[in-house]
Structure formats: structure tokens, C-alpha cells
Residue, then its C-alpha position, 0 to 999 in steps of 0.5 A: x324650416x322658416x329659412x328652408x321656405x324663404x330660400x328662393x330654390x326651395x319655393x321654386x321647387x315647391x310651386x314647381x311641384x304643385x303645378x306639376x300635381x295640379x297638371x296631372x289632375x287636369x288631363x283632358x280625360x277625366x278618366x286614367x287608362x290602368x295598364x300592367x304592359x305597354x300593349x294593354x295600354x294601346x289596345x284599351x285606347x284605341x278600342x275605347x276610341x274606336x267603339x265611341x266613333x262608330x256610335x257617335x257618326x250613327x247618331x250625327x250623320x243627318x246633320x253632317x249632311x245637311x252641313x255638307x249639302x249647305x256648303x255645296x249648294x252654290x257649287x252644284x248648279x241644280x239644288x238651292x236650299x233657302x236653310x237647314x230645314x229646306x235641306x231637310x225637306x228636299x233630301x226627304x221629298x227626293x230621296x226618302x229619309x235615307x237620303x240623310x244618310x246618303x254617304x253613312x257606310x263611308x263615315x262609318x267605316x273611316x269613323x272608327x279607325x278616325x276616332x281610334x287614331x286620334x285617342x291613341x295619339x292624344x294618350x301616346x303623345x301625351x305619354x310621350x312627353x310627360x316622361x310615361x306620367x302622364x302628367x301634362x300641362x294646359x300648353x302640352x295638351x293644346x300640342x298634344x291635339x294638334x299631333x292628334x288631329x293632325x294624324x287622323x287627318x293623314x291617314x283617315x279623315x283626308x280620304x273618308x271626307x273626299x269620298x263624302x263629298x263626292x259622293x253628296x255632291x255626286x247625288x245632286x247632278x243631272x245624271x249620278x255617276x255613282x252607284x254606291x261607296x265602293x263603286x264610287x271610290x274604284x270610280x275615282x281612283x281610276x279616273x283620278x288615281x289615288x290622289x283623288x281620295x286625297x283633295x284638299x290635304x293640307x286644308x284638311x290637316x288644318x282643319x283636324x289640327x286646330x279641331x283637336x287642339x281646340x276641343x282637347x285644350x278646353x277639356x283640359x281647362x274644363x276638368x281642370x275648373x271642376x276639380x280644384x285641384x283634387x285629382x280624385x274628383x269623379x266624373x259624371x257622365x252629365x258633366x263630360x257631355x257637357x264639357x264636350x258640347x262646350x268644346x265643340x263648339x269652341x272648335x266650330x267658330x275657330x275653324x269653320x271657314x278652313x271647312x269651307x275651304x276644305x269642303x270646296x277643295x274635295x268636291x267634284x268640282x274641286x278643279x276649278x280650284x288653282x289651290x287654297x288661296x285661289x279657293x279662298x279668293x272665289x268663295x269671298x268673292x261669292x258673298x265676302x266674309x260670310x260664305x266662309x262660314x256657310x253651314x255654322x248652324x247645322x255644323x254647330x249642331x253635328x259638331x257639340x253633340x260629336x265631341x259631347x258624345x265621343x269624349x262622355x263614350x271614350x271615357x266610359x269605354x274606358x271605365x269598363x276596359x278597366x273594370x273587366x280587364 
């Protein structure tokens, strides 16, 4: 048996094996979809995801607007804000407390296809490349998000964050063109055709790309600290909200100025822009290196409890669709 263990094959084999263990223990969520058939698995992940979104955006929305207004307020000519709480107190003296929410039925009707689309990919993908075992590695989860992230921002987030920003940026002219979700979005489309709920596409994939690579590559790493290695380790809610806020906030220093540049490019004035880097070169040259990283804190804020709150729910969800189903 000695000889079995210095043969350079068999401890390859045995350090191959244990990192593959160890891996599995580490998936971003802490808790496993149980399924008996390919359909239950889809539908259980992308309910879970989808009921998650939905609450999440209801209990966030303020502080997504006042993040949105701060990033636009150079650009409207009419409101200036002096911080986060001169937003808070114009919106409210302006528009009542509903001003804060001005914008919530588009989020919350993209949040829940937004949230289902990104798990279902993530736990797809991650299906997908560990051969149906779902045992991944730290690399294949920060891949894994990217492919995640980058989905949900073609076919929602693109279209869902135009019509915010237009319809934010929209509330603070001289005379509102909008009178409402639906009648802002068949506003831009006949003026603009169906590209105009797609402004910014490519700022926006980056932004939902580097988003979700970031926040699932930290779970990753976060379940994989806290488990030492025993995959049957239990999950307090208390610890994946934690993990979450962590990873939040993460994603929001490495991507906030591809947010600025994004939210530029969808507002209603986004034709001033010739295109990204000329977007990039006009808000540097508004105020250099920290107009990229305008509207960080009420960002910060918004994005830690977000992800805090969709990961502790996803997996909540799931416990329950396993339990009952």
C-alpha cells in the first residue's frame, strides 16, 4: 500500500479526488435542487429565483431611485441634489413618498423573469459543465455567473433598466412626456422603435456580466470558507445573508463606473452620446476619475441588501420546493 501511495499516478488521482469533493461542497448555493426529472429541476429553479426578485426589488426600490436620480442629475439641467438625503427630501416635497417608487411596476414586472433567468442559467451552466454532478470548481463558478449575468441582461435587465431610466429622467423635465409604464414604453417605441428599449446594450451585458461573476465567485469562495470542507454543513439563513451583503458589495466597487456609463447611455438623453468611449470620455471630463463612481453609496446600499436578499430567499425557496415537492 506504501508503494500504492508514493506512485506519482495514485496521489495525482487522490488530490484530484479531493479537490473534486471539496468542490461540490462549494457551490455558490448552499443549498442543492432535489429532482427526479430534468423538467422539476428547471421549474423549482426558476420559481425560486423568480419569487426572490420579486420581493427583493419591493423592499429596494428607494434606494435604486435615489442611486439612479444622483447619476442623472448632471444631465437633467432642472434637479441638483447636494447627497442622498437632498434626493430623499426633494422626491418626497415634489412627488410624496410615491415618488421613491416612481418606476417600481417596471422593476417589478422585469425583476422576476430578471431573477428566474439568471438562477436558471447559473444552475444550468453549472449542470452543464460539471457533466449533470454539479460538482464545480471556484474558476467554473466565476464562468458560470458571467453566463448568467450576461443572459439576463439580453433578455431582460437591457429593456427593464431603458424604461427606469427614461422613465426617472422623464419625471424631472420641464413638461413629462409620460404618463405611466405602459404609456411610456408605447411612447418610445414609436419614436424610437424597438431599439429604444435596448440603449446601452453592450455597457449594460458588462455591467450584469462582471455583476454576477463577482457575487457568485464570492458565495462560492464564502460557502467554501465556512464548510471546511464538510459538504454536510447547514446554512443559517443569518450566514447567506451575510455572505450575500459581502458579495454585494464586492460586485459594486468592481463595476460601479460601467454603471455610470450604462445609466447615461439609456437616459433620455443618451443622444448626445456618439458611443461608450465617447460616453466614457464626457462624464471624465465632468469631474475626472470620480464622476464614474457617482451614486457608490446609495448603490452600496441597494445592491448588499439585494443580493443579501435574493440568495438568503433563492435558497429558502428552495428548501421549501424540496420539502413540498
Amino acid at each position: 500500500m506504501w508503494e500504492d501511495l508514493m506512485n506519482p499516478s495514485t496521489r495525482r488521482r487522490l488530490c484530484e479526488n479531493y479537490t473534486r469533493n471539496y468542490s461540490a461542497a462549494a457551490a455558490a448555493s448552499a443549498v442543492k435542487i432535489k429532482y427526479k426529472s430534468k423538467p422539476e429541476f428547471y421549474i423549482k429553479s426558476i420559481l425560486s429565483g423568480g419569487i426572490a426578485g420579486g420581493i427583493e426589488i419591493c423592499i429596494t426600490m428607494p434606494t435604486e431611485y435615489v442611486k439612479t436620480q444622483l447619476q442623472l442629475a448632471k444631465t437633467s439641467g432642472k434637479v441638483q441634489y447636494d447627497g442622498i438625503w437632498d434626493c430623499v427630501r426633494k422626491t418626497v416635497k415634489e412627488h410624496g413618498v410615491r415618488g421613491l417608487y416612481r418606476g417600481l411596476a417596471s422593476l417589478v414586472l422585469f425583476s422576476i423573469p430578471k431573477s428566474a433567468v439568471r438562477f436558471c442559467t447559473y444552475d444550468a451552466v453549472s449542470k452543464w459543465v460539471s457533466s449533470g454532478s454539479g460538482n464545480i470548481s471556484s474558476y467554473q463558478a466565476l464562468g458560470c455567473g458571467l453566463v448568467a449575468g450576461v443572459a439576463e441582461a439580453v433578455f431582460v435587465v437591457t429593456p427593464q433598466e431603458t424604461i427606469k431610466v427614461k422613465l426617472i429622467h422623464d419625471m424631472n423635465q420641464e413638461k413629462p412626456q409620460f404618463k405611466g409604464l405602459f404609456h411610456g414604453v408605447r411612447t418610445i417605441v414609436r419614436q424610437e422603435g424597438l431599439s429604444g428599449i435596448y440603449k446601452g446594450l453592450l455597457p449594460t451585458v458588462a455591467k450584469q456580466g462582471s455583476n454576477q461573476a463577482t457575487r457568485f465567485y464570492v458565495m462560492f469562495l464564502l460557502n467554501d470558507l465556512y464548510r471546511r470542507g464538510d459538504e454536510n454543513t447547514k446554512f443559517p439563513p443569518y450566514v447567506t445573508f451575510a455572505f450575500g451583503m459581502v458579495a454585494g458589495a464586492a460586485s459594486v466597487f468592481v463595476n460601479t463606473p460601467i454603471d455610470v456609463v450604462k445609466t447615461r447611455m439609456q437616459g433620455v438623453d443618451a443622444a448626445k452620446y456618439k458611443g461608450i468611449l465617447d460616453c466614457c470620455r464626457q462624464v471624465y471630463a465632468s469631474g475626472g476619475l470620480m464622476s464614474f463612481y457617482k451614486g457608490t453609496v446609495p448603490r452600496l446600499g441597494r445592491v448588499c441588501m439585494d443580493v443579501a436578499i435574493v440568495f438568503t430567499l433563492k435558497e429558502q425557496t428552495v428548501r421549501l420546493l424540496n420539502y413540498v415537492w
